[in-house]
Structures are given as structure tokens and as C-alpha cells.
N, C-alpha and C positions, 0 to 999 in steps of 0.2 A: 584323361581317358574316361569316356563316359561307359558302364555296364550296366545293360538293363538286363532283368530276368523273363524269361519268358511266363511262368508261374512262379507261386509261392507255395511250398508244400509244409504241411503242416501234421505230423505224426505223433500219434499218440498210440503208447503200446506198439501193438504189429496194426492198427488203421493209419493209413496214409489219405488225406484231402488235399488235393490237386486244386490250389484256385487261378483260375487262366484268364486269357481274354475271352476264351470262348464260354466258359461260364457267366463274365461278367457280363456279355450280348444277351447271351440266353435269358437273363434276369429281367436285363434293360427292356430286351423284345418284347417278353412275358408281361413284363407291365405296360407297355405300350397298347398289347392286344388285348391284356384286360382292362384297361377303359376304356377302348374300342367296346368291347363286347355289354360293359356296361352300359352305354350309350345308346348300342342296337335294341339290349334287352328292354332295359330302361327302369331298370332296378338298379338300386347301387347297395354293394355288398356292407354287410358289416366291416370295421376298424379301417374303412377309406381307401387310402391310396395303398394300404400294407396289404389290404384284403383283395383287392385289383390286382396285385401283383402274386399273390398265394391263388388265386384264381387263373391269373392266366398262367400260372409254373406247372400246375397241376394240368390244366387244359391239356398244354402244349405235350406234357408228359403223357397225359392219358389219351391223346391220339395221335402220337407217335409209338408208345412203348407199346401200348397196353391195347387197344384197338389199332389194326394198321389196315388204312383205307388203299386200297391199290387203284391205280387205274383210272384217278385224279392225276390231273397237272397243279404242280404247285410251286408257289414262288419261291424259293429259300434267298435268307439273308442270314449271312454266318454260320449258316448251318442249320439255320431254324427254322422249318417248314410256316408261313404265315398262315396260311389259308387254312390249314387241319388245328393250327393251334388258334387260330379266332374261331373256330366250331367247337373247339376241347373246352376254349373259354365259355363260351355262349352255356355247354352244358352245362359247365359250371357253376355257373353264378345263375342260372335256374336251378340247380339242386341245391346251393347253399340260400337262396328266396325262400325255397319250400320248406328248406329245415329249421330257417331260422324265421320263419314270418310271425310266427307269437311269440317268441321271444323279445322283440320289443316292447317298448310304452309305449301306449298310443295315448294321445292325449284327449281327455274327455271335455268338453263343454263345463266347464261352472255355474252352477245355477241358484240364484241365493233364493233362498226361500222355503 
């Protein structure tokens, strides 16, 4: 007899964290549409594919939760709006460009002499 779980929860004190399929979508989506959105902008974020993925969770979060656009048509897949989270991302990863663009090494020219 096979049992599979739907989630796995995990409680700590009185916090309860619910991890599902629909969270592990939401991840997979999120980082799909942030290097989508890395690709449109044509920046790429600091720490790679971790920071594509922190970009598009946030995106997808801050235009759905935090800003909510009415009045667009939009695709969902799993439950996750694509089209407002590839714009949540795009914001994104121009604000984390701006914040972070001197914080690199740029590399200088060598010059003996």
C-alpha cells in the first residue's frame, strides 16, 4: 500500500510551515520568470540562479500581494499569475541593478609602466 502526503508540515513552538506542491510550483515558476526577466532586462542579478529565483519570489509576491493590477487578463499556472509576476520580476532585478551596480569589481586595464 502506497501513502503519499499531500504537504509536509513543520512546527516549531505555536509557527506552523505548510510545504506543498503549490509552494514547490511557486518557486519553480518564480525562477523560471526570473531568468525570463533577466534575459528581457539584460542584467543578471547578483549570486546567479539563487538571485533569479529571490527575484522572481519577490516579483511575483509584490504584484500580487502588495500591488494588485485589476483589469489585466492573465495566464495562471498553478495558481501563479505569469504575466504580473514577469513585471514584479523585471521590477526587480532593476532595483536590485541599481542597488547593487558599485558594489562590484570592475576590472581595470593593467598598465606596466
Amino acid at each position: 500500500m502506497l501513502v503519499l502526503a499531500d504537504a509536509v508540515k513543520i512546527q516549531i513552538g505555536s509557527n506552523v510551515w505548510t510545504i506543498g506542491l503549490d509552494l514547490i510550483m511557486y518557486i519553480v515558476i518564480a525562477a523560471v520568470v526570473g531568468v525570463i526577466a533577466e534575459f528581457i532586462v539584460g542584467w543578471r542579478v547578483p549570486l546567479g540562479i539563487i538571485g533569479a529565483i529571490i527575484a522572481g519570489v519577490i516579483g511575483v509576491w509584490l504584484m500580487t500581494r502588495v500591488i494588485n493590477i485589476t483589469g489585466i487578463g492573465d495566464i495562471y499556472w498553478f495558481g501563479v499569475p505569469l504575466l504580473r509576476g514577469l513585471i514584479g520580476a523585471i521590477i526587480m532585478i532593476g532595483i536590485w541593478h541599481l542597488l547593487t551596480r558599485g558594489l562590484g569589481s570592475r576590472r581595470r586595464r593593467y598598465r606596466a609602466g
